[in-house]
Every structure is written in structure tokens, then in C-alpha cells.
Biopython code that builds the backbone (N, CA, C, O; Angstrom):
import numpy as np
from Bio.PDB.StructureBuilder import StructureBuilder

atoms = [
    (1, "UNK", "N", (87.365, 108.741, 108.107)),
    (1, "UNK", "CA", (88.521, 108.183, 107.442)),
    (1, "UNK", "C", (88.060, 107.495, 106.163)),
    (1, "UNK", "O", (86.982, 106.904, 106.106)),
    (2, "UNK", "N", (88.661, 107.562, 105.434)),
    (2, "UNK", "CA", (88.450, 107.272, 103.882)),
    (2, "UNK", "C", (88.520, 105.963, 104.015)),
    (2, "UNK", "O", (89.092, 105.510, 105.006)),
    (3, "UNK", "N", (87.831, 104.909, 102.835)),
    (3, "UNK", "CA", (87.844, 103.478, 102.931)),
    (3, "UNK", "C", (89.446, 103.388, 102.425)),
    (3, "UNK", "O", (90.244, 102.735, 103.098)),
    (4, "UNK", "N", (89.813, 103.988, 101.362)),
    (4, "UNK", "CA", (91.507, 103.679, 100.650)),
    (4, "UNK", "C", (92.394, 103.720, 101.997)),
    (4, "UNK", "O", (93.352, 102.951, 102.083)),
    (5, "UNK", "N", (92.007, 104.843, 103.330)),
    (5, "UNK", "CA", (93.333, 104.678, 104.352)),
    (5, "UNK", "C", (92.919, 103.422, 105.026)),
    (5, "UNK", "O", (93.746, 102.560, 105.325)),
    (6, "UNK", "N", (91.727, 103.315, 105.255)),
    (6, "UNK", "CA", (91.271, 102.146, 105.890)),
    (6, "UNK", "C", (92.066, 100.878, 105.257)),
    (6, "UNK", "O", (92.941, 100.281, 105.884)),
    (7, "UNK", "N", (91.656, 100.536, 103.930)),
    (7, "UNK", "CA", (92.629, 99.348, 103.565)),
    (7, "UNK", "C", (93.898, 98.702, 103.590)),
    (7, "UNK", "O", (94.342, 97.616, 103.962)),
    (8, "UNK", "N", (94.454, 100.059, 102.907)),
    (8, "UNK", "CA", (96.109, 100.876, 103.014)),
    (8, "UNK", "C", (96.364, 100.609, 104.013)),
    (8, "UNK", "O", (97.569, 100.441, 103.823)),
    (9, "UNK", "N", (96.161, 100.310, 105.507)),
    (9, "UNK", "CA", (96.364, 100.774, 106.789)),
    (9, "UNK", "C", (96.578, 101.980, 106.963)),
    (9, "UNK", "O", (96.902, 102.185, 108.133)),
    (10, "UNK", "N", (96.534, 103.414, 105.994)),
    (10, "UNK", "CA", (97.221, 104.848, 106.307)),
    (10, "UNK", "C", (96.211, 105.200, 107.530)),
    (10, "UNK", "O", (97.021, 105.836, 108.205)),
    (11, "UNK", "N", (95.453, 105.223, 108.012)),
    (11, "UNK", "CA", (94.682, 106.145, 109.312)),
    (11, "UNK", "C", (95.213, 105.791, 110.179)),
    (11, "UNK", "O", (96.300, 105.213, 110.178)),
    (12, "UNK", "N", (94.361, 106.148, 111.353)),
    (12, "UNK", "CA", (94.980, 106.373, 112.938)),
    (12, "UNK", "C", (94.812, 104.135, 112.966)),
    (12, "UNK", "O", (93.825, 103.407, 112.850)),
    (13, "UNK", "N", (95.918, 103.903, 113.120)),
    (13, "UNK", "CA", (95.942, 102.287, 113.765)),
    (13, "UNK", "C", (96.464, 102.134, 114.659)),
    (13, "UNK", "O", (97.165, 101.126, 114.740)),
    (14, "UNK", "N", (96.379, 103.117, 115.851)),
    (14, "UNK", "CA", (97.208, 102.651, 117.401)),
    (14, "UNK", "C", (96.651, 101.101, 117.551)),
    (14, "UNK", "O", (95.564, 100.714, 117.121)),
    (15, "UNK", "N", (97.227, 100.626, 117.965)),
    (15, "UNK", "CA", (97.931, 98.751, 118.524)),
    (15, "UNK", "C", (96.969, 98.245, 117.527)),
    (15, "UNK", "O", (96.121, 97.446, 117.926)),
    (16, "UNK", "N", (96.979, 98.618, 116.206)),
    (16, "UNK", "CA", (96.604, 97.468, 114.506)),
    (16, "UNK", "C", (98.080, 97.291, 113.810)),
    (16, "UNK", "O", (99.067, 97.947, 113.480)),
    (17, "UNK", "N", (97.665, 96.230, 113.813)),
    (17, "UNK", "CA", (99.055, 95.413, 112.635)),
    (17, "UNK", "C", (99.006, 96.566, 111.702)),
    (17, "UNK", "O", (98.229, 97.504, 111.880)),
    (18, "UNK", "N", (99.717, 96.505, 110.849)),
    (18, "UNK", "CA", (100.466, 97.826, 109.570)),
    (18, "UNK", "C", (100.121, 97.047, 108.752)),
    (18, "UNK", "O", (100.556, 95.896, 108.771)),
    (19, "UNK", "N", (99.172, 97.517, 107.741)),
    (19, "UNK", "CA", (98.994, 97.320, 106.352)),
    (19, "UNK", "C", (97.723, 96.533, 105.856)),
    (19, "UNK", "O", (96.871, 96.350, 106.725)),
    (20, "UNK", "N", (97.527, 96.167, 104.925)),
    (20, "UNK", "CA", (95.755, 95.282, 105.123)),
    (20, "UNK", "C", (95.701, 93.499, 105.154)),
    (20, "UNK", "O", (96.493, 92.840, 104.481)),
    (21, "UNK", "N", (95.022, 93.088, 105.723)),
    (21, "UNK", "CA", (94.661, 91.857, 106.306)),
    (21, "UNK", "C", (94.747, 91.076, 104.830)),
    (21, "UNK", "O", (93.953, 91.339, 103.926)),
    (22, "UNK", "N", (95.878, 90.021, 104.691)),
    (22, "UNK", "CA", (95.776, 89.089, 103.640)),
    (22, "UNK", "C", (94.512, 87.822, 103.950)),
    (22, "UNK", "O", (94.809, 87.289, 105.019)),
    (23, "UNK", "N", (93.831, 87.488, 103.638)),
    (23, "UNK", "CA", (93.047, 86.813, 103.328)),
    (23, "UNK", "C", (93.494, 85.516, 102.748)),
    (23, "UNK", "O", (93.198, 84.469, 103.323)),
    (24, "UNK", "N", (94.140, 85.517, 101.723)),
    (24, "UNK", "CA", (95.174, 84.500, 100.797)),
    (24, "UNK", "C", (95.895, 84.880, 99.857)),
    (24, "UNK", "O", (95.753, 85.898, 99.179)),
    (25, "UNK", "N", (97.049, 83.725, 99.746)),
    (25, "UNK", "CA", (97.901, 84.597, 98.832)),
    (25, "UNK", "C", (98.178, 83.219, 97.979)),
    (25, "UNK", "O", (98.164, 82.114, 98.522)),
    (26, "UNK", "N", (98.374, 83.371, 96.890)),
    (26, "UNK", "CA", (98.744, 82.536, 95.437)),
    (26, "UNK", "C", (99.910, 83.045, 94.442)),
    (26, "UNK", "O", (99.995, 84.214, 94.065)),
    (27, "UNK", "N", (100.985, 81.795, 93.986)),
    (27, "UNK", "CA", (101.625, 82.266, 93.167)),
    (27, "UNK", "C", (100.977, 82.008, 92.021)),
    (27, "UNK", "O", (100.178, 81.071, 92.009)),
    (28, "UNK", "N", (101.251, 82.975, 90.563)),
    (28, "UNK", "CA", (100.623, 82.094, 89.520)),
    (28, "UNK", "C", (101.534, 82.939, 88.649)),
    (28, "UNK", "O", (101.366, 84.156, 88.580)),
    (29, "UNK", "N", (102.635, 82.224, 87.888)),
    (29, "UNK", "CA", (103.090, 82.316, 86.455)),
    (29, "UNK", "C", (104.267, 83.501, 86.960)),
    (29, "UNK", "O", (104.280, 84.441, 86.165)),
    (30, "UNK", "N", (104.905, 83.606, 87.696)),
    (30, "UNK", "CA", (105.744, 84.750, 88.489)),
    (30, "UNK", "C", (105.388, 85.857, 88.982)),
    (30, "UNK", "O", (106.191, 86.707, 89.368)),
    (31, "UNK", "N", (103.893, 85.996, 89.033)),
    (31, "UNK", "CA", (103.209, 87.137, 89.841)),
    (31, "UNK", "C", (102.823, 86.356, 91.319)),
    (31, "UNK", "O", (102.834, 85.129, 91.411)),
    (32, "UNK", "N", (102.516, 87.175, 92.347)),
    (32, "UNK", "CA", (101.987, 86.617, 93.256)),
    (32, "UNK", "C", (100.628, 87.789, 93.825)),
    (32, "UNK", "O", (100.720, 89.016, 93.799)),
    (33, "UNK", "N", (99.282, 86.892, 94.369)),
    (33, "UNK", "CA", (98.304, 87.237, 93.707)),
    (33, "UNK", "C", (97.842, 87.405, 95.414)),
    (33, "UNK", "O", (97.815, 86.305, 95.967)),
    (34, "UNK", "N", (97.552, 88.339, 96.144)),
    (34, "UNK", "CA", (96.794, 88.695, 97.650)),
    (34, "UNK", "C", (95.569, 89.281, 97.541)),
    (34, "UNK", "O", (95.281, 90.418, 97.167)),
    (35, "UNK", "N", (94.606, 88.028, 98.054)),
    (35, "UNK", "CA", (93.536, 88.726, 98.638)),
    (35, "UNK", "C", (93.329, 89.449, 99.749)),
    (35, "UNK", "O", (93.570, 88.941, 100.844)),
    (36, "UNK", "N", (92.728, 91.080, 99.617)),
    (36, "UNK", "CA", (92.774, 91.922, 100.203)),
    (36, "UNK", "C", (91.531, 91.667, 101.402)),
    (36, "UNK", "O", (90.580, 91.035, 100.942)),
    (37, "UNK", "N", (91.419, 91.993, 102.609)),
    (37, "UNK", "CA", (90.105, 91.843, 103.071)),
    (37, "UNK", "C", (89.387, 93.388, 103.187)),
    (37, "UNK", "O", (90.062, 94.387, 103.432)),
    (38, "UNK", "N", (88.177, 93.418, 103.011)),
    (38, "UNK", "CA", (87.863, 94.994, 102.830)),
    (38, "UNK", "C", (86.216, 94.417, 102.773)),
    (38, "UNK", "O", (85.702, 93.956, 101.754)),
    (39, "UNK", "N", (85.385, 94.583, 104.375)),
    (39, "UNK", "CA", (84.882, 94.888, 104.508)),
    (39, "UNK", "C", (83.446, 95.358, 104.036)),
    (39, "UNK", "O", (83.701, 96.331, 103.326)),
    (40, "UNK", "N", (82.366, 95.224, 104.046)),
    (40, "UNK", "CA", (81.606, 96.142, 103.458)),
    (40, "UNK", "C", (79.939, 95.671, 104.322)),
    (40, "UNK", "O", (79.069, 94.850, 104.030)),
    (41, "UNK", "N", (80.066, 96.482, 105.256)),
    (41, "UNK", "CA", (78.883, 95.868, 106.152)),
    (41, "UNK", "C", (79.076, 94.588, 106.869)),
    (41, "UNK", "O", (79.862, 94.598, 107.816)),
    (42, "UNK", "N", (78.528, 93.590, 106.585)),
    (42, "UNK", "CA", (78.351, 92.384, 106.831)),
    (42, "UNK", "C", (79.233, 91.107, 106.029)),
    (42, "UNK", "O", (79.691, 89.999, 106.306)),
    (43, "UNK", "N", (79.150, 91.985, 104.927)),
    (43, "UNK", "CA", (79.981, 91.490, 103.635)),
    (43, "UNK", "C", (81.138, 91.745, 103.429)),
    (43, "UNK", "O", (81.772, 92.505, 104.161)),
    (44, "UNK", "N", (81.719, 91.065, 102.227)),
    (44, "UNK", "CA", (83.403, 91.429, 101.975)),
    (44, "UNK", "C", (83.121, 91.659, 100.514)),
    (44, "UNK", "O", (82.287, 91.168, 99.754)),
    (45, "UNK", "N", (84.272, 92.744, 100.318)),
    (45, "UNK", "CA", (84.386, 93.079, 98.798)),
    (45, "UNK", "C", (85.073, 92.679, 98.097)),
    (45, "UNK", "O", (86.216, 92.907, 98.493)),
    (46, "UNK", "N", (85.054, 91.946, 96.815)),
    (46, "UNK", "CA", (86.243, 91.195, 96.390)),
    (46, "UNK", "C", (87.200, 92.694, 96.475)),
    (46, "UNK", "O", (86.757, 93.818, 96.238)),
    (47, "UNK", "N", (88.459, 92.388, 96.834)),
    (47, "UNK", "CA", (89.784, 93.205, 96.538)),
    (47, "UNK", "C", (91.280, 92.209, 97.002)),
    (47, "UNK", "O", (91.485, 91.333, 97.842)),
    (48, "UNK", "N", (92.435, 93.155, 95.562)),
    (48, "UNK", "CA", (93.450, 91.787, 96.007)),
    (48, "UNK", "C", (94.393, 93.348, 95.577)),
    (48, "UNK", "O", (94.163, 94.557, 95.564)),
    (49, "UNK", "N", (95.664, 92.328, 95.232)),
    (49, "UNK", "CA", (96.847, 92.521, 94.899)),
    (49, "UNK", "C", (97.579, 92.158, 94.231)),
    (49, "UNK", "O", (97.855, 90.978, 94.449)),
    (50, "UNK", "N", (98.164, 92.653, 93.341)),
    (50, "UNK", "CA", (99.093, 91.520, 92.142)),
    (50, "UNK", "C", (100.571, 92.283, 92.411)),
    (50, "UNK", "O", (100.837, 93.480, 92.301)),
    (51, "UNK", "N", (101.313, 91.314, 92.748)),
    (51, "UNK", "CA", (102.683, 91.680, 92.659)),
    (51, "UNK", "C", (103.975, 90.963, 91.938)),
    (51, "UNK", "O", (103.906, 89.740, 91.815)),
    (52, "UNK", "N", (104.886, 91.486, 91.561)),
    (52, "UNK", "CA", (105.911, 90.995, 90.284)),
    (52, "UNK", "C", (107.133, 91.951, 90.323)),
    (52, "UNK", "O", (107.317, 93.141, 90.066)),
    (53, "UNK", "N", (108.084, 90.642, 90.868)),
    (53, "UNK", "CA", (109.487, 91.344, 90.582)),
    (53, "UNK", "C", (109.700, 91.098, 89.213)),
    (53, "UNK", "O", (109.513, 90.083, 88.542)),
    (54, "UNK", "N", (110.247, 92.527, 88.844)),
    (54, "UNK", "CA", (110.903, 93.230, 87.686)),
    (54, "UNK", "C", (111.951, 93.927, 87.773)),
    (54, "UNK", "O", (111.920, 94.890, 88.539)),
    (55, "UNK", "N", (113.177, 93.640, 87.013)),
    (55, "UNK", "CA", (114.969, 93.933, 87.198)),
    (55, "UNK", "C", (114.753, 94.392, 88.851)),
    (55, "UNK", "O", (114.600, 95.593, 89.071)),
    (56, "UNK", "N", (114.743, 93.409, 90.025)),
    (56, "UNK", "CA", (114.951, 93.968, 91.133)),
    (56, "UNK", "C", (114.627, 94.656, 91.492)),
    (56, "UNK", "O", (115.347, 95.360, 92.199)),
    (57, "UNK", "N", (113.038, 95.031, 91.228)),
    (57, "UNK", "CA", (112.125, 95.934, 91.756)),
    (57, "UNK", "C", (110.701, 95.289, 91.826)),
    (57, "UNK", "O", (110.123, 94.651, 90.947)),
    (58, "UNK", "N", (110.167, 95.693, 93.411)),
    (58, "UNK", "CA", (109.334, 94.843, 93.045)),
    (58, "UNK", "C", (108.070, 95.811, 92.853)),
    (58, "UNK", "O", (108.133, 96.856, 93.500)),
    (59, "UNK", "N", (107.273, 95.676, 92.298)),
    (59, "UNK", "CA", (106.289, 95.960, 91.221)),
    (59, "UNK", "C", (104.669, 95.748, 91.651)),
    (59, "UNK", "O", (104.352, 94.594, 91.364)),
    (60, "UNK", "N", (103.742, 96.361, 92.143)),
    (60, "UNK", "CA", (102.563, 95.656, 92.595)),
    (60, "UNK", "C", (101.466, 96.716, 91.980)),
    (60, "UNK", "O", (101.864, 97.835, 91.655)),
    (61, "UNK", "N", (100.259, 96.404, 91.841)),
    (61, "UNK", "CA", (98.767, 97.108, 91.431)),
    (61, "UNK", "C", (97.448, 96.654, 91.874)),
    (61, "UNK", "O", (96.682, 95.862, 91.327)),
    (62, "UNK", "N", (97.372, 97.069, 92.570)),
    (62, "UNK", "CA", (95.690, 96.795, 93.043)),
    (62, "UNK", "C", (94.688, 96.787, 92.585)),
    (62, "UNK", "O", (94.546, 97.392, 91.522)),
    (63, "UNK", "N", (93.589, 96.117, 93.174)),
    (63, "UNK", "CA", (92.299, 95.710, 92.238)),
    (63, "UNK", "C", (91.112, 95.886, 93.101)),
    (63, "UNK", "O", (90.924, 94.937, 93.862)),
    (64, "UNK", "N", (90.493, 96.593, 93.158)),
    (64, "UNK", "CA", (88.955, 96.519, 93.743)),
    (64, "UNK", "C", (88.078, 96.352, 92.813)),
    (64, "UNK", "O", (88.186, 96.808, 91.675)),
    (65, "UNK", "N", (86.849, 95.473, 93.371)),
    (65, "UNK", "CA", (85.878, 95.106, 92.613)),
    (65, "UNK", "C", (84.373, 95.230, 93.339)),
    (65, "UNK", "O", (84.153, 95.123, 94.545)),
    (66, "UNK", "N", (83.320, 95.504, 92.192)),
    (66, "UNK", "CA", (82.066, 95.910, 92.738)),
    (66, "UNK", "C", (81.420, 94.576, 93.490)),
    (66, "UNK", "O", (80.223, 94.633, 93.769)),
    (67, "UNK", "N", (81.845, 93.897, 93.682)),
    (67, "UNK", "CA", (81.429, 92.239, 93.837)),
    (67, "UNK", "C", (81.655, 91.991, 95.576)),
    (67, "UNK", "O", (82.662, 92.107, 96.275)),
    (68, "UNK", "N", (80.131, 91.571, 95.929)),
    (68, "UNK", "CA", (80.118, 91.953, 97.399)),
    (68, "UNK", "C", (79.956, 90.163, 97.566)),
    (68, "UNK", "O", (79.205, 89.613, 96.761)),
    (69, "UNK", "N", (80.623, 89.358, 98.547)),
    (69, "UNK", "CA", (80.770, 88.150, 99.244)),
    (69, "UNK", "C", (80.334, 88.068, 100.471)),
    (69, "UNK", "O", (80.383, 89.034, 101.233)),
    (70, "UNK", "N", (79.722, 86.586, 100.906)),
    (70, "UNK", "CA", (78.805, 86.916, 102.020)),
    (70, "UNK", "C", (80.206, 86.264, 102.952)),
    (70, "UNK", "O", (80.170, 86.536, 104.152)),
    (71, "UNK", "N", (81.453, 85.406, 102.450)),
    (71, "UNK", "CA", (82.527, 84.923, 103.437)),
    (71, "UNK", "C", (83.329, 85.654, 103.161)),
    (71, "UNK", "O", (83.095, 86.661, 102.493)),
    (72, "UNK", "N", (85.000, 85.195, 103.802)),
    (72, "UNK", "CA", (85.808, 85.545, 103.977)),
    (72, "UNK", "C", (86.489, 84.559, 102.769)),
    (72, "UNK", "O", (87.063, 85.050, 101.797)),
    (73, "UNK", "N", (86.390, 83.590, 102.906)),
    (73, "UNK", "CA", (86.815, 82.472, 101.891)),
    (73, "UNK", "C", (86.307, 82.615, 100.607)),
    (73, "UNK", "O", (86.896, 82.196, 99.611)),
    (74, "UNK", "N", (85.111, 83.256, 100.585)),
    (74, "UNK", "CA", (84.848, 83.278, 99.156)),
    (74, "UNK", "C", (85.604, 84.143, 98.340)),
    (74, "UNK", "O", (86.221, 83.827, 97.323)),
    (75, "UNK", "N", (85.473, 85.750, 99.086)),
    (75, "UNK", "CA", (85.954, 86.899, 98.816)),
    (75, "UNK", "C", (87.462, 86.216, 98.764)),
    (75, "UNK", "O", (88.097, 86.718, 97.836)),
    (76, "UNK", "N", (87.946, 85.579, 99.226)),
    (76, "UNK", "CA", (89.164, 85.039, 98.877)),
    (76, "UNK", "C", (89.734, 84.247, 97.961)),
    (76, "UNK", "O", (90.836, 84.422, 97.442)),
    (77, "UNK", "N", (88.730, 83.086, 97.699)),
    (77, "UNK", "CA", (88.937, 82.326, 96.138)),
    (77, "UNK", "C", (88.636, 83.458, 94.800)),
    (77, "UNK", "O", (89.394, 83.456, 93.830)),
    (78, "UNK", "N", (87.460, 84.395, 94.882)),
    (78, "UNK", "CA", (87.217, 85.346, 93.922)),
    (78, "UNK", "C", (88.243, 86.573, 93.580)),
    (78, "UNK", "O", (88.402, 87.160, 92.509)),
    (79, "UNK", "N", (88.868, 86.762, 94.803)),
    (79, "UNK", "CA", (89.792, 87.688, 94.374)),
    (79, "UNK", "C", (91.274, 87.269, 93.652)),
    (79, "UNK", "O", (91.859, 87.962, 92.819)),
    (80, "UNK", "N", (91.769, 85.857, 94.225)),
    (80, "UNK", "CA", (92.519, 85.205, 93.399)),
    (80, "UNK", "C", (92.206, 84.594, 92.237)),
    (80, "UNK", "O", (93.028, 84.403, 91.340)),
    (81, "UNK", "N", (90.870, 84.221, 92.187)),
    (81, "UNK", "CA", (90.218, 84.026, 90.594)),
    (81, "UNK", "C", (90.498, 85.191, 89.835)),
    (81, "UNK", "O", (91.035, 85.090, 88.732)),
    (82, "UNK", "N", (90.188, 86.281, 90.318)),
    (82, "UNK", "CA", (90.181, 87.666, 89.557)),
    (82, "UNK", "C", (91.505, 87.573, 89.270)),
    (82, "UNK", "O", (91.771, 87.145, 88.147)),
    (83, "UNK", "N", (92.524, 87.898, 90.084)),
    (83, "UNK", "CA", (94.139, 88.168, 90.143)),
    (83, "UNK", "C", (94.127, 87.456, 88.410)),
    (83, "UNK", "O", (94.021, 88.126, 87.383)),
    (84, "UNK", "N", (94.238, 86.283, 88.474)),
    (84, "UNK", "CA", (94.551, 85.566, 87.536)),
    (84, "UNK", "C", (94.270, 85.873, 86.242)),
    (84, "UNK", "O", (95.087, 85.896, 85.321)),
    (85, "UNK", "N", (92.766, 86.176, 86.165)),
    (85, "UNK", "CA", (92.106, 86.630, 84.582)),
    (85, "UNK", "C", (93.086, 88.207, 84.538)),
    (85, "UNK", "O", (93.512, 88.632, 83.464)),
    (86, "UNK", "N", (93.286, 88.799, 85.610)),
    (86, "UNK", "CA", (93.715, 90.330, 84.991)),
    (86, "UNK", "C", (95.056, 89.759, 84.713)),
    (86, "UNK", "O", (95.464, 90.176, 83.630)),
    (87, "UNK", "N", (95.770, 89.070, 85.215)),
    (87, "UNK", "CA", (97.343, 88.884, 84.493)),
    (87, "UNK", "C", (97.178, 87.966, 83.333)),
    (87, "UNK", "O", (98.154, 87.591, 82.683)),
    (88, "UNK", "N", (96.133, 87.651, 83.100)),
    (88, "UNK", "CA", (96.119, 86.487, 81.456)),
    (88, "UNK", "C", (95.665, 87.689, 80.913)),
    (88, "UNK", "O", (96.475, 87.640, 79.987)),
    (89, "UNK", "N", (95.269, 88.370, 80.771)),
    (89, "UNK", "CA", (94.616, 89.597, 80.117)),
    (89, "UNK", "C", (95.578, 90.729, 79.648)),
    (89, "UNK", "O", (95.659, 90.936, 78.437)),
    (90, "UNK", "N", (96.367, 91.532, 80.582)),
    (90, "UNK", "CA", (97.262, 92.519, 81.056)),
    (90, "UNK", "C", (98.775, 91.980, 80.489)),
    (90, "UNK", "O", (99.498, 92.248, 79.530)),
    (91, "UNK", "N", (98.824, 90.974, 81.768)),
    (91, "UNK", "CA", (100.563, 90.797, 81.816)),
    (91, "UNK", "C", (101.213, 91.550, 82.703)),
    (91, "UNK", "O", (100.754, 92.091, 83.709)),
    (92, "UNK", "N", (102.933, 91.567, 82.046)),
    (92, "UNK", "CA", (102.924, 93.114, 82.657)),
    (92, "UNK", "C", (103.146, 94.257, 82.665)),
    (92, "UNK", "O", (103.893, 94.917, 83.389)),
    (93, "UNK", "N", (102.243, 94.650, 81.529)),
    (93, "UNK", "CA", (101.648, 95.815, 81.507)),
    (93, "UNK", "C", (100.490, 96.259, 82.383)),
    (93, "UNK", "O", (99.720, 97.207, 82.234)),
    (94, "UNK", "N", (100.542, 95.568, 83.096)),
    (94, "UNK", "CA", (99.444, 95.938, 84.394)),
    (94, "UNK", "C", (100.271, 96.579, 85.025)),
    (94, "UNK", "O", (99.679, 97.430, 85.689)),
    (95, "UNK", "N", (101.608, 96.627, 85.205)),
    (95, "UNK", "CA", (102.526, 97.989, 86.179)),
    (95, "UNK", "C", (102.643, 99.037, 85.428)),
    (95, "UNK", "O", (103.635, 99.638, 85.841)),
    (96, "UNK", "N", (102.172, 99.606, 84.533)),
    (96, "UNK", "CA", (102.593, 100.264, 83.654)),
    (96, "UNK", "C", (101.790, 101.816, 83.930)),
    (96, "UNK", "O", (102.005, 102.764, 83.175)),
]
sb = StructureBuilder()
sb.init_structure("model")
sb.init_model(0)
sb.init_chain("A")
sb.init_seg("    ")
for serial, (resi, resn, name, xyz) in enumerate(atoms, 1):
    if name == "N":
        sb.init_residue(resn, " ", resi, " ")
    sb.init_atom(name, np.array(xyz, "f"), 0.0, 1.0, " ", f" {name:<3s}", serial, name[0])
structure = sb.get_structure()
């Protein structure tokens, strides 16, 4: 099974919760910013989520990063650190 169904929740998940393990979640500036949990050996990989309602749609883009964490908490402050620099950066044109 591919790591993307793995995250996604898309593979076989008989009796797994649906969808991927939030870690933490942050509002910042009308986006809201989820750290993804994802694994990687022993380690965690930074990965999140940025999401943003737009005219009543809501709007999201994902982020994986080469950046391996030895916690759960870290991989969690770093991925909402990240969230943040890509929407000061982007905006939203990050749905685009």
C-alpha cells in the first residue's frame, strides 16, 4: 500500500478511524492549519494541512516535508510552523 493511501486513510482500514490522525490543529489569519501524523520508522515526518473557506466552499492543500522529527509534538509545532510561512508566502493562491 502506497504511503499517500496510508495517510489519506484510502487502503484497507477495517476497524481504523477514516482519514489521517490530527496531531494539532491551529487557526491562523482565516486558514486553519492540521498537523498530519505520518510516520517514518521511528520518526515522524513533518506533514499538515491548510484549509480555507472560500464563497462556501471549503478549500484545503497539503504539505509534506523532507524533515524527519524524533516526537509527535515536535512534528506537530513544525508542521504548524510550516502551515504558517506557506500562507504568509502563498495566500490564497495556495488553492489554486
Amino acid at each position: 500500500m502506497s504511503f499517500l493511501k496510508k495517510l489519506f486513510g484510502m487502503g484497507d482500514t477495517a476497524g481504523a478511524p477514516a482519514g489521517p490522525k490530527v496531531l494539532g490543529e491551529e487557526s491562523h489569519e482565516g486558514y486553519a492549519i492540521k498537523a498530519i501524523e505520518m510516520k517514518a520508522g521511528s520518526e515522524y515526518q513533518l506533514a499538515g494541512l491548510i484549509e480555507k473557506e472560500i464563497d462556501g466552499e471549503l478549500k484545503s492543500s497539503q504539505f509534506i516535508r523532507a524533515d524527519r522529527l524524533a516526537s509527535a509534538d515536535m512534528a506537530s509545532t513544525a508542521a504548524i510552523d510550516k502551515g504558517k510561512q506557506i500562507i504568509k508566502e502563498q495566500g490564497d493562491a495556495l488553492f489554486s
